[in-house]
C-alpha positions as CSV (number, residue, x, y, z in Angstrom):
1,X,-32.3,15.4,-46.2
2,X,-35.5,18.0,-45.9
3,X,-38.1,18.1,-43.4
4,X,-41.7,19.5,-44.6
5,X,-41.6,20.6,-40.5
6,X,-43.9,18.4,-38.9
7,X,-40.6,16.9,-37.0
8,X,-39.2,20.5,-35.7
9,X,-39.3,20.9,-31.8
10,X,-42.2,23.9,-31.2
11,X,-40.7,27.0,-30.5
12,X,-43.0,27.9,-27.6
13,X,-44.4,26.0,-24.9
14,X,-47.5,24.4,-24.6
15,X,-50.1,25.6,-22.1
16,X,-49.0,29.1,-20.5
17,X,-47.5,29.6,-24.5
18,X,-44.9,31.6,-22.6
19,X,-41.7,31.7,-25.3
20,X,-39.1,29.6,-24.7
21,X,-36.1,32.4,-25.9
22,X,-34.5,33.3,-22.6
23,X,-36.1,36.7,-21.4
24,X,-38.0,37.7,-24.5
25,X,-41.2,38.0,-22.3
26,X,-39.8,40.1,-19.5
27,X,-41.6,43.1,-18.2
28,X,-42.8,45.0,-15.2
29,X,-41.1,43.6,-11.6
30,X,-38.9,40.9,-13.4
31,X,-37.6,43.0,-15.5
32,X,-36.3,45.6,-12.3
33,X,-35.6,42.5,-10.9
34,X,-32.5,41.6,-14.2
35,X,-31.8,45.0,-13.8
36,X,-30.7,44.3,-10.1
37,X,-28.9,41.5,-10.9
38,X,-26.9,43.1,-13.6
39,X,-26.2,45.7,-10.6
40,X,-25.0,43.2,-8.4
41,X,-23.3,41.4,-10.8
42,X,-20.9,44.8,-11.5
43,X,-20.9,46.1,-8.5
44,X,-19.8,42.2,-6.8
45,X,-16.8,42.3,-9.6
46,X,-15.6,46.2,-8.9
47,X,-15.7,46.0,-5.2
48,X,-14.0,42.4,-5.1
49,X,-11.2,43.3,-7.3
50,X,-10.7,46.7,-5.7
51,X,-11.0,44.6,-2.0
52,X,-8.1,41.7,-3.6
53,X,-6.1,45.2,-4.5
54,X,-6.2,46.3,-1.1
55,X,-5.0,42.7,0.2
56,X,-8.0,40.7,1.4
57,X,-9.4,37.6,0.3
58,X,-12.0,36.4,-1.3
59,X,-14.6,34.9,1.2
60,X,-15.9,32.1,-1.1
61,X,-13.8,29.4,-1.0
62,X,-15.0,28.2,-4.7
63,X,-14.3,31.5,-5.6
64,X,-11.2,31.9,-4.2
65,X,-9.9,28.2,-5.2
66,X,-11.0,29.0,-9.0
67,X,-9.3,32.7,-8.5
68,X,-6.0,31.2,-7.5
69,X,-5.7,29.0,-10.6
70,X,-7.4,31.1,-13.1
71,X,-6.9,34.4,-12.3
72,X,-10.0,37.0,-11.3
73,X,-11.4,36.1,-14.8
74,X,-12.5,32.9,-13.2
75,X,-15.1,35.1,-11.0
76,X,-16.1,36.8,-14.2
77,X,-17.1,33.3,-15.4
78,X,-18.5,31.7,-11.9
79,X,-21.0,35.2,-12.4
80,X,-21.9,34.2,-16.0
81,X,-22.4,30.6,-15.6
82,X,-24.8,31.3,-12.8
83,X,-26.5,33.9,-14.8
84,X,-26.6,31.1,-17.7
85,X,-28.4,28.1,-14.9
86,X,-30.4,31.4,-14.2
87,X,-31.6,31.7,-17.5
88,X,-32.1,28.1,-18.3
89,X,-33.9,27.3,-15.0
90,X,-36.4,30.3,-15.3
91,X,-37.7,27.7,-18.7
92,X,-38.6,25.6,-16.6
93,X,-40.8,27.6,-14.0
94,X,-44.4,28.4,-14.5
95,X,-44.6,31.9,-15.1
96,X,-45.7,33.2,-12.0
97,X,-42.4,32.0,-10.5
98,X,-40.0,33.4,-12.6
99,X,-39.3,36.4,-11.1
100,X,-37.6,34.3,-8.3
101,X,-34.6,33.5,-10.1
102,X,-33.6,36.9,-10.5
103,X,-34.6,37.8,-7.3
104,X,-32.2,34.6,-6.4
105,X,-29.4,36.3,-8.1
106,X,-30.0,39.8,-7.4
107,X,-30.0,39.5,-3.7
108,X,-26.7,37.6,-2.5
109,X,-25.2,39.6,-4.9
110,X,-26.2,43.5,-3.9
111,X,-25.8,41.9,-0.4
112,X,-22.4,41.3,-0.9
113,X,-21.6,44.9,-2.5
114,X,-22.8,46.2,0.8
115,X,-20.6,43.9,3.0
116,X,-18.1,44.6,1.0
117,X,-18.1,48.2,0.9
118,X,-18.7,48.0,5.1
119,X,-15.9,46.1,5.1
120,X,-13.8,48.9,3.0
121,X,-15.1,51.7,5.6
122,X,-14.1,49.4,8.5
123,X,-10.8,49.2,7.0
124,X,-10.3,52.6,6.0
């Protein structure tokens, strides 16, 4: 079977034409704004596996039920699958809102690094 094209899905959106590849159009405050979350995301990981090797527990209770079945890889992959909804909600958003998902991201994430680092000074 061939297709002269006509039936292919269009590989950008119609109206704001904004491409439909996950963050191929990312500049200026959104693109901080990944940057952020990347941050978070890494610093999150490093300071909850150096808090588990000090003895505490993980806060989240998702986390922490995944954690004791899985191992800490299954935070690794809670991170990633929320950076993937990220990625495949911010398709659907007009463009003047995409910078929210990040922002969604970034935040609870660089705000836990700073609990958790308070929390390692308290203990200390």
């Amino acid at each position: 079977m061939s297709s002269d094209g006509r039936h292919w899905l269009p590989t950008t959106r119609t109206g704001d034409r904004r491409p439909t590849t996950a963050l191929a159009d990312v500049d200026g405050v959104e693109r901080l704004l990944w940057i952020l979350v990347a941050v978070g995301l890494v610093g999150d990981l490093l300071t909850t596996y150096y808090g588990l090797r000090l003895g505490l527990a993980e806060s989240n209770p998702v986390a922490r039920a995944a954690m004791s079945h899985l191992g800490f890889g299954a935070l690794v992959g809670l991170k990633l699958f929320a950076v993937g909804v990220g990625l495949l909600c911010r398709q659907l958003l007009p463009e003047r809102h995409v910078a929210l998902v990040p922002a969604g991201l970034a935040v609870p994430w660089l705000a836990a690094v700073i609990v958790n680092l308070s929390v390692y000074a308290a203990v200390a």
